[in-house]
N, CA, C and O atoms as a CHARMM CRD file, in Angstrom:
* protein
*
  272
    1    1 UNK  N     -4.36800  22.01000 -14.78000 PROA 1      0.00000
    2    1 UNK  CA    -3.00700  21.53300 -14.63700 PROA 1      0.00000
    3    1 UNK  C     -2.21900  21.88400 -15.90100 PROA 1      0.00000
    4    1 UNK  O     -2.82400  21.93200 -16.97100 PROA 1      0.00000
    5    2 UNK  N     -1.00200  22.11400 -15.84800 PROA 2      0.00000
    6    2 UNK  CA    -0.01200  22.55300 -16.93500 PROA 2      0.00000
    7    2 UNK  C      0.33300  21.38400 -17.34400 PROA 2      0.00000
    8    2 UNK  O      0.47500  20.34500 -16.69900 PROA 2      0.00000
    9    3 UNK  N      0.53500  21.70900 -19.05400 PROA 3      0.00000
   10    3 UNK  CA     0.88000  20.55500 -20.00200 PROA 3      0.00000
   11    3 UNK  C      2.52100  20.28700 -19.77100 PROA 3      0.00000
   12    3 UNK  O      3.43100  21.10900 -19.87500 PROA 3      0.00000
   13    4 UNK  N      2.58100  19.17700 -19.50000 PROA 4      0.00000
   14    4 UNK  CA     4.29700  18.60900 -19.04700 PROA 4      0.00000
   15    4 UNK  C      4.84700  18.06900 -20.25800 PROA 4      0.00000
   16    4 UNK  O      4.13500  17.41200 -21.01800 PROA 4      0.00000
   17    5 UNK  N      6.11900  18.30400 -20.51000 PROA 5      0.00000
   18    5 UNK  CA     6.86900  17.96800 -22.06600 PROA 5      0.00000
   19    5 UNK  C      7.90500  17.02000 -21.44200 PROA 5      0.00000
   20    5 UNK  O      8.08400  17.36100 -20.27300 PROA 5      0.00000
   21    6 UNK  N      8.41800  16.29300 -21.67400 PROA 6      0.00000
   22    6 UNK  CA     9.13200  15.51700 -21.28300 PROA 6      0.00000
   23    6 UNK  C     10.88300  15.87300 -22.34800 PROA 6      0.00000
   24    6 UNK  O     11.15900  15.57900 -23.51100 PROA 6      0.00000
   25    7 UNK  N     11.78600  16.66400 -21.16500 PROA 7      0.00000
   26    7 UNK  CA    12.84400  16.81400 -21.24000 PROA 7      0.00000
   27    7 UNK  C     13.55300  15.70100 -22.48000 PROA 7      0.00000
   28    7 UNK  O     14.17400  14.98000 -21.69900 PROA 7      0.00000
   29    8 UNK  N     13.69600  15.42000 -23.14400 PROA 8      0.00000
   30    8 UNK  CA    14.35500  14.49100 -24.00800 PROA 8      0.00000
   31    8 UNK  C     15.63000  14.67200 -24.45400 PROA 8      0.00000
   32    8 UNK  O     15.93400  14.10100 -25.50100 PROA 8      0.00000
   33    9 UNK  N     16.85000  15.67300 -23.61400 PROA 9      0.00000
   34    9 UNK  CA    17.77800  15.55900 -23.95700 PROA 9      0.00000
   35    9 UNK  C     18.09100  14.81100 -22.39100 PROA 9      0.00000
   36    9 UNK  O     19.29200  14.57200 -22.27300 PROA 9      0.00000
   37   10 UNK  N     17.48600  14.50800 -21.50000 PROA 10     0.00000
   38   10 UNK  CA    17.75900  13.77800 -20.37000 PROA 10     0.00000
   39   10 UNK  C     17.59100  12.46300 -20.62700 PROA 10     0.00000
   40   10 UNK  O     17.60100  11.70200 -19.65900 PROA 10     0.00000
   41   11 UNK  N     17.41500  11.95600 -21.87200 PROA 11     0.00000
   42   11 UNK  CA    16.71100  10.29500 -21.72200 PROA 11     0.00000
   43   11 UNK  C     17.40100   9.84300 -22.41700 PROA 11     0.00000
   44   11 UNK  O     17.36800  10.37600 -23.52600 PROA 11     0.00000
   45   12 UNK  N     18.34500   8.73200 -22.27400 PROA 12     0.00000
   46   12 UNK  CA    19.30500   8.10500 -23.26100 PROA 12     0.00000
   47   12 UNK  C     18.60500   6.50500 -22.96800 PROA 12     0.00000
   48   12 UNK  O     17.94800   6.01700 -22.04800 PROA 12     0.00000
   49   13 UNK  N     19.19200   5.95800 -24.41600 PROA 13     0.00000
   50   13 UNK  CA    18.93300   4.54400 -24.43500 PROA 13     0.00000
   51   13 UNK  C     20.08700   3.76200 -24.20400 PROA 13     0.00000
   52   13 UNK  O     21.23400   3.87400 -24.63800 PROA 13     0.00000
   53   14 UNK  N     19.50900   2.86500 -23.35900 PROA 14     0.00000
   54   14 UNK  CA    20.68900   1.66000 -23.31100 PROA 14     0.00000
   55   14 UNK  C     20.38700   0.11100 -23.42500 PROA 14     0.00000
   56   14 UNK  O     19.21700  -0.22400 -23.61000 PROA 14     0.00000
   57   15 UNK  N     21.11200  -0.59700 -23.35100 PROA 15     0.00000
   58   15 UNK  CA    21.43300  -2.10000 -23.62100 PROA 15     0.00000
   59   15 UNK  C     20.86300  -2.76500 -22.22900 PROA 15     0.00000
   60   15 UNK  O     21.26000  -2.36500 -21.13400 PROA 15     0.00000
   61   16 UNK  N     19.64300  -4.09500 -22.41100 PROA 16     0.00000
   62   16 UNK  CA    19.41800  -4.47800 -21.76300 PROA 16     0.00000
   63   16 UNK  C     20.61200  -4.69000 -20.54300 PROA 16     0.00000
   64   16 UNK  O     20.52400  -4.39300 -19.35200 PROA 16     0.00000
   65   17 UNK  N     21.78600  -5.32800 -21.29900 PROA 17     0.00000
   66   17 UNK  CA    22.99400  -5.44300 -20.54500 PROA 17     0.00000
   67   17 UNK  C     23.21000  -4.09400 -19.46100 PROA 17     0.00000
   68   17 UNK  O     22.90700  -4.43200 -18.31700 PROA 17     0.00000
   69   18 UNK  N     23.51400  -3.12300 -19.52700 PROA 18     0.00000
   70   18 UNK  CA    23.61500  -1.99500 -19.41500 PROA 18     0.00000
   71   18 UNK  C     22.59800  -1.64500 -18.10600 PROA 18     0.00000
   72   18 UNK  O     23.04900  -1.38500 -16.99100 PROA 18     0.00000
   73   19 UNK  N     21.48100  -1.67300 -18.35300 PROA 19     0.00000
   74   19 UNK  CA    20.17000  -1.39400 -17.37100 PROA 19     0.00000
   75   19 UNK  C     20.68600  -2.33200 -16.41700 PROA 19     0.00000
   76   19 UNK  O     21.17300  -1.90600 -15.37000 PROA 19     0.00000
   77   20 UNK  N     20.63300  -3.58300 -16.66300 PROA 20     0.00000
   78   20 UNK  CA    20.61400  -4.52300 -15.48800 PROA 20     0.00000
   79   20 UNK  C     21.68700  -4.17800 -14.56400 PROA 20     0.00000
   80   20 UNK  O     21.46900  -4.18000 -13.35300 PROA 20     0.00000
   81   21 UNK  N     22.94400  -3.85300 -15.09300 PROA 21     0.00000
   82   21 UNK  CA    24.01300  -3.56300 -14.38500 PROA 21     0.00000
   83   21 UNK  C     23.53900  -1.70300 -13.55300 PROA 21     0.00000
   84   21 UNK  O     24.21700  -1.12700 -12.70200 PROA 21     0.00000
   85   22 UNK  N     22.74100  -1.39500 -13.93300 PROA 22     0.00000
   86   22 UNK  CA    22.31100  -0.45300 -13.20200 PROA 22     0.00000
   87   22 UNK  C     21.35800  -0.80000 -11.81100 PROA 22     0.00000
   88   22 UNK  O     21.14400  -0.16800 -10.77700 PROA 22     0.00000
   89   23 UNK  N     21.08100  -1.60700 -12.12500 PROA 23     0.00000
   90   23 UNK  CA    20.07900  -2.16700 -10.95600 PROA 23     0.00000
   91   23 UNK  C     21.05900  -2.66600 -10.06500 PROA 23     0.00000
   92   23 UNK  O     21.05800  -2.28400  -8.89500 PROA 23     0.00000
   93   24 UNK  N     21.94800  -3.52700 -10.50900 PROA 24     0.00000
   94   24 UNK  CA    22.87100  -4.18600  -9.58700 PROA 24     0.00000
   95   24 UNK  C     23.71900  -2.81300  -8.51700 PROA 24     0.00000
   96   24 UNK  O     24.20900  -2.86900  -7.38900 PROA 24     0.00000
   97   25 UNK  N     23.58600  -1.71200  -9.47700 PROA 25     0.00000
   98   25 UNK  CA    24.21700  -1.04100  -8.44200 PROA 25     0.00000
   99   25 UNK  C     23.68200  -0.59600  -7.39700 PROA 25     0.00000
  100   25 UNK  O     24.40100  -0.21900  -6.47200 PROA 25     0.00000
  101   26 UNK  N     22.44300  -0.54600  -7.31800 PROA 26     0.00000
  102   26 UNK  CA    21.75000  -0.02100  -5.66600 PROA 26     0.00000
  103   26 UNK  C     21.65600  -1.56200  -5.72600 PROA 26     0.00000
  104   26 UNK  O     21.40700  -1.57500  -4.52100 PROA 26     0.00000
  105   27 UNK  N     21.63900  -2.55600  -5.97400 PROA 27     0.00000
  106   27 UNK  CA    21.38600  -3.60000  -4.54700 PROA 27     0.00000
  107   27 UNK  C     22.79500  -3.68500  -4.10700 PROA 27     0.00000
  108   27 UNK  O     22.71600  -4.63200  -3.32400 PROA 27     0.00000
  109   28 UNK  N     23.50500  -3.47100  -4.10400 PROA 28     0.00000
  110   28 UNK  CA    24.88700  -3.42100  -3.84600 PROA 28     0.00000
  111   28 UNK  C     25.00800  -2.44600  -2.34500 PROA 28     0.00000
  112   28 UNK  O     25.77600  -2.74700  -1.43100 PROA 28     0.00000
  113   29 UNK  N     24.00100  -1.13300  -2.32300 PROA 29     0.00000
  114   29 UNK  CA    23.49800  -0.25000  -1.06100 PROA 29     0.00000
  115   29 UNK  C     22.70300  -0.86200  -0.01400 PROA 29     0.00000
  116   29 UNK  O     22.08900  -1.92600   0.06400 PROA 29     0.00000
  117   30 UNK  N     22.90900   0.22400   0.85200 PROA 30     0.00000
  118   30 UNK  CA    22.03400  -0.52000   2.50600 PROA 30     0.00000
  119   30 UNK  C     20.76700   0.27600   1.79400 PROA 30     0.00000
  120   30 UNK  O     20.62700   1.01900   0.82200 PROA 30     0.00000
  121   31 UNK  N     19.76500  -0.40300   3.01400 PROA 31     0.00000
  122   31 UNK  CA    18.67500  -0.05100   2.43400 PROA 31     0.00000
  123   31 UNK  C     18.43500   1.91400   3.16400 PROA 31     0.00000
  124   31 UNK  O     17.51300   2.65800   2.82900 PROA 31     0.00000
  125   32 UNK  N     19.44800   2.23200   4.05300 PROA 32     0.00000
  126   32 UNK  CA    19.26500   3.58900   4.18900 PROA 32     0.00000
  127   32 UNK  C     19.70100   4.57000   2.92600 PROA 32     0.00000
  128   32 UNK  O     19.23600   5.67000   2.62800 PROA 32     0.00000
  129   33 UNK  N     20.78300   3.77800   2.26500 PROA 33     0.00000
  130   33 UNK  CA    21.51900   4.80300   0.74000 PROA 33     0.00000
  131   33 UNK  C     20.21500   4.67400   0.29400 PROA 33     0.00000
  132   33 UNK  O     19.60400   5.63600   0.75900 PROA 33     0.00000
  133   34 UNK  N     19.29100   3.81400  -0.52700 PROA 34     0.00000
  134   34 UNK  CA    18.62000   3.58100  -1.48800 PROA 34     0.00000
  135   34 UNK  C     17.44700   4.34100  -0.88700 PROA 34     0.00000
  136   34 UNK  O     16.77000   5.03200  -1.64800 PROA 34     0.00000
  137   35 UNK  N     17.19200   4.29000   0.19700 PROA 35     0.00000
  138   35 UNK  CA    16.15600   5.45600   0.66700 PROA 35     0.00000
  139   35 UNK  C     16.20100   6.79100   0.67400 PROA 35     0.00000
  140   35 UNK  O     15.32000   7.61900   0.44100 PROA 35     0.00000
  141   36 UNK  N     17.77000   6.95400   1.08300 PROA 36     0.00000
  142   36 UNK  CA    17.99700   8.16800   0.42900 PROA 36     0.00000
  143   36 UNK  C     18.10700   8.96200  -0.74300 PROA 36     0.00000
  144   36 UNK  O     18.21900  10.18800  -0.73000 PROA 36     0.00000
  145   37 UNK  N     18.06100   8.01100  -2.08700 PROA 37     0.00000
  146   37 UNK  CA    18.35100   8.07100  -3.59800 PROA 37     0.00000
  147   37 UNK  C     17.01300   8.31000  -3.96300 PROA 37     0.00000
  148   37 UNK  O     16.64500   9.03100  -4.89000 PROA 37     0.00000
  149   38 UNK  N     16.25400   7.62300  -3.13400 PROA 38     0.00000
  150   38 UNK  CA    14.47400   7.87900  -3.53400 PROA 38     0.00000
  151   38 UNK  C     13.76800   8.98000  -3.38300 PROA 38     0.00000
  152   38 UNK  O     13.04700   9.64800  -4.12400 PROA 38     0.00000
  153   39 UNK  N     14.24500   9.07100  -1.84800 PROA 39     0.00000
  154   39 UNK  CA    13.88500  10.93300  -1.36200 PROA 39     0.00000
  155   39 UNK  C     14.54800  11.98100  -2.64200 PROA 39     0.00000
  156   39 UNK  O     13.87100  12.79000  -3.27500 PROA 39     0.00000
  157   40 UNK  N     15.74400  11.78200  -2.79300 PROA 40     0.00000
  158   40 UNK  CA    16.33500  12.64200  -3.78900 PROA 40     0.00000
  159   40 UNK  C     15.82400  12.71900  -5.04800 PROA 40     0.00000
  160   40 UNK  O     15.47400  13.76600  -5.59100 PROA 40     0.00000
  161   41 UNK  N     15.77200  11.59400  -5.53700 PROA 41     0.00000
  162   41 UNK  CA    14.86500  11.61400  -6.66900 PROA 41     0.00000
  163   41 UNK  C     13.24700  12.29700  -6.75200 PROA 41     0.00000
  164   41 UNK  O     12.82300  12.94900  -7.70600 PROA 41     0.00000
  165   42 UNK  N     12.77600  12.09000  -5.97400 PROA 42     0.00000
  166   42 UNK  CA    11.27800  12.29800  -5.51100 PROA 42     0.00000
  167   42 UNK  C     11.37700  13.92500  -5.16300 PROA 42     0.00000
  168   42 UNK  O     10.43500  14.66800  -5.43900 PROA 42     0.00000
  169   43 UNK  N     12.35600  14.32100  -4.65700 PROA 43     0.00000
  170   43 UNK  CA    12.62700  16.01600  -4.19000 PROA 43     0.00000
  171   43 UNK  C     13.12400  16.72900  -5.74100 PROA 43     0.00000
  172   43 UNK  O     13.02000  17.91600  -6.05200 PROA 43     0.00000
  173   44 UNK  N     13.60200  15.77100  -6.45100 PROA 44     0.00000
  174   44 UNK  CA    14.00700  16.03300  -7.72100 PROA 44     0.00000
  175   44 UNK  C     12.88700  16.63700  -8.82000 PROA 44     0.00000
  176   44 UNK  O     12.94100  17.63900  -9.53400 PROA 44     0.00000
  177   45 UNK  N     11.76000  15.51900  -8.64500 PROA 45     0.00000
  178   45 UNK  CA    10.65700  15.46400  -9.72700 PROA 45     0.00000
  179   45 UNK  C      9.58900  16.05000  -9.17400 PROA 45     0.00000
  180   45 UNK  O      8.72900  16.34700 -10.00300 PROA 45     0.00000
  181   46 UNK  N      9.26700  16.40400  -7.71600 PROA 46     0.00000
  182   46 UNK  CA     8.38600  17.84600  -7.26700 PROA 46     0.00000
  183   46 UNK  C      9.20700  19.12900  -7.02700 PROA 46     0.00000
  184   46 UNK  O      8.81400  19.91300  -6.16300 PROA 46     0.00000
  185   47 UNK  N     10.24500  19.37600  -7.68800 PROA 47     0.00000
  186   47 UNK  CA    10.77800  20.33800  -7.20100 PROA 47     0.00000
  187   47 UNK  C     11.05500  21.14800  -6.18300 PROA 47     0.00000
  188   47 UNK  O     11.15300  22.36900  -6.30200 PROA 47     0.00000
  189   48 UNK  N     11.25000  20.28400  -4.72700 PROA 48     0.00000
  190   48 UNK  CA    10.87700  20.79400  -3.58100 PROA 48     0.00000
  191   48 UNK  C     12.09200  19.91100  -2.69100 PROA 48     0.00000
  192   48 UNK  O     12.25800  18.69300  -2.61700 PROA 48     0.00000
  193   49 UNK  N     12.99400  21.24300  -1.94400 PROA 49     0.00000
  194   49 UNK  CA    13.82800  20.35700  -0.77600 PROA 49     0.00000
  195   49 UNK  C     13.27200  19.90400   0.30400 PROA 49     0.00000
  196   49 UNK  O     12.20000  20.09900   0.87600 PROA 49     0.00000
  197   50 UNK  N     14.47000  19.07200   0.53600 PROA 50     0.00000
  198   50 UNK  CA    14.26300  18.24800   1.77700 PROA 50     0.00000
  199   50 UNK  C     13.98800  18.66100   2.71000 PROA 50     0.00000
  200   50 UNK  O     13.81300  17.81300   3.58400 PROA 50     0.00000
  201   51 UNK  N     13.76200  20.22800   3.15700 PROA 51     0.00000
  202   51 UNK  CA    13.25200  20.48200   4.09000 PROA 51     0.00000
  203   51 UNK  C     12.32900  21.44500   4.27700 PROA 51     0.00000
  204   51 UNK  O     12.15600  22.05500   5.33200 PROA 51     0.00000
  205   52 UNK  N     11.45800  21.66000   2.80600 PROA 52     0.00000
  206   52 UNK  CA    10.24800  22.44900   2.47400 PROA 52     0.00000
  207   52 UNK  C      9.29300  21.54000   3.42500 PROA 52     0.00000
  208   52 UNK  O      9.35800  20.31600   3.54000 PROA 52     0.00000
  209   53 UNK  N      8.31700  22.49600   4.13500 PROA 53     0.00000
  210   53 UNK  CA     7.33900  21.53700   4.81800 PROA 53     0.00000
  211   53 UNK  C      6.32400  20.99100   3.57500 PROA 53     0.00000
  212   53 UNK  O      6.44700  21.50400   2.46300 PROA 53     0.00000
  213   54 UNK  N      5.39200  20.00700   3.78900 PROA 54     0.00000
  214   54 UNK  CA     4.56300  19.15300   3.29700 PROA 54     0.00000
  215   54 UNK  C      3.07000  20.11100   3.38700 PROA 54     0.00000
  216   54 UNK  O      2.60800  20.56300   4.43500 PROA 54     0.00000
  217   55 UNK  N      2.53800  20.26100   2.15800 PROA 55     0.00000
  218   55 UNK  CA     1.13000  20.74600   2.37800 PROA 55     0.00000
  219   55 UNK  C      0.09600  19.79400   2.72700 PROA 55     0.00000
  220   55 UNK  O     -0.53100  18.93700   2.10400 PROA 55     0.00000
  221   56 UNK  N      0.11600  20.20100   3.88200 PROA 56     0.00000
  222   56 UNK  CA    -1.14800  18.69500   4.34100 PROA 56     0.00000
  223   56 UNK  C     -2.87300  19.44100   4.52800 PROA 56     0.00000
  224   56 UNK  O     -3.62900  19.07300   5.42600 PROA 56     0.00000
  225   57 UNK  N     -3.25300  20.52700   3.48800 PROA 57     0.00000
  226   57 UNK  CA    -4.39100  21.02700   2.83600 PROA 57     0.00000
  227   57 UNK  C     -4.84400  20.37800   2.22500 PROA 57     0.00000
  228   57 UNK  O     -6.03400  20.64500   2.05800 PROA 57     0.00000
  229   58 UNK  N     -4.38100  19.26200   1.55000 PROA 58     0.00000
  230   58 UNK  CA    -4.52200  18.73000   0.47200 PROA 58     0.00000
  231   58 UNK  C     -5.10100  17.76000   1.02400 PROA 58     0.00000
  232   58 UNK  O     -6.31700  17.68800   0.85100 PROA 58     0.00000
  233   59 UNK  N     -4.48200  16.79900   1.78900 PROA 59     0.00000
  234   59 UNK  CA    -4.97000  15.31300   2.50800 PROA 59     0.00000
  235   59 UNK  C     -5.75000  15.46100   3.43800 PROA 59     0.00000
  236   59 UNK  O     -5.33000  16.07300   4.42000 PROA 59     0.00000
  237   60 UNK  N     -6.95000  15.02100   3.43800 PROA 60     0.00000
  238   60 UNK  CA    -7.66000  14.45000   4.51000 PROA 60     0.00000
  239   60 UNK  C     -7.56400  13.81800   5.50600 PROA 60     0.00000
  240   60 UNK  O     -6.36300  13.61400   5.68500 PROA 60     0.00000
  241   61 UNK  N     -8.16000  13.36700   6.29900 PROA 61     0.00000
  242   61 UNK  CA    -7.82600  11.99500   7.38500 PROA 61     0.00000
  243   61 UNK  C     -8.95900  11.56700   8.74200 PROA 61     0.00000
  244   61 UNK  O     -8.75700  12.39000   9.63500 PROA 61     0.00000
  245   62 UNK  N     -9.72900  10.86500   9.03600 PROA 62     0.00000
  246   62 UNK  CA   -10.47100  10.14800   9.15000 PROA 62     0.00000
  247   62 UNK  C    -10.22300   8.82400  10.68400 PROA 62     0.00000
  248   62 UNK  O     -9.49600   7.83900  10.55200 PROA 62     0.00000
  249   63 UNK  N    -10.70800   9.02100  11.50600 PROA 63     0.00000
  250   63 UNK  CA    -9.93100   7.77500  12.20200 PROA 63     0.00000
  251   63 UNK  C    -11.34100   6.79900  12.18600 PROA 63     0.00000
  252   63 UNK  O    -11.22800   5.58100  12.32400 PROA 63     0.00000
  253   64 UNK  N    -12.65700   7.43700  12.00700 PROA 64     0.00000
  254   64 UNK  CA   -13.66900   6.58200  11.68300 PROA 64     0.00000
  255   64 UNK  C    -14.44600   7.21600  10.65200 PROA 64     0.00000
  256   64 UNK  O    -15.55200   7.72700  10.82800 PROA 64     0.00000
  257   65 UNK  N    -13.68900   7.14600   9.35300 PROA 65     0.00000
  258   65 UNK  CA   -14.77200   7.49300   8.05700 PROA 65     0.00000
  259   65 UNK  C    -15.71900   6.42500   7.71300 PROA 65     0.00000
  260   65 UNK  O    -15.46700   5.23800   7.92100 PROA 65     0.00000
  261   66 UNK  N    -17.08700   6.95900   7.05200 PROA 66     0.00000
  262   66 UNK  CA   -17.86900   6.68600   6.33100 PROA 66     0.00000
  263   66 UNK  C    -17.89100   6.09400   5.01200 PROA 66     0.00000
  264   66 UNK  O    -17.62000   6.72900   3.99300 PROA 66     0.00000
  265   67 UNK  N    -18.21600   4.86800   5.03800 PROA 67     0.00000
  266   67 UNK  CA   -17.48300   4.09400   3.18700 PROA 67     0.00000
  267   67 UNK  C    -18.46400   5.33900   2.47100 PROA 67     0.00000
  268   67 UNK  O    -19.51900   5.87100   2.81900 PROA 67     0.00000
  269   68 UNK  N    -17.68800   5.48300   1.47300 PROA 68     0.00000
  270   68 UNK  CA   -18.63600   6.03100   0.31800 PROA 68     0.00000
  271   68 UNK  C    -18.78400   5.54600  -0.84800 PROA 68     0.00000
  272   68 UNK  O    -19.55700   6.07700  -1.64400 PROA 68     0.00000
């Protein structure tokens, strides 16, 4: 796996004050916006659109597995 650096001109600090009022702003959304902010985010941080298919090579699946 490749060594990940963490962007640090993306990360600002703020005031407890500040954060909280960030939170307040998605509860303020239906729960379809905030699902959608998640997908986006999440499409954000694998680098992959919303309508790249899913590699399902990767996952397994089982309808009567074996404990191991």
């Amino acid at each position: 796996m490749k060594n990940f650096r963490m962007d640090r001109s993306v990360v600002t600090k703020s005031s407890f004050k500040d954060a909280d009022d960030h939170t307040s702003f998605y509860n303020d959304k239906t729960p379809l916006e905030r699902l959608e902010a998640a997908c986006s985010i999440i499409n954000q941080i694998f680098q992959v659109s919303a309508n790249s298919k899913i590699d399902k090579t990767i996952i397994q699946s089982r309808k009567h597995a074996k404990s191991v």
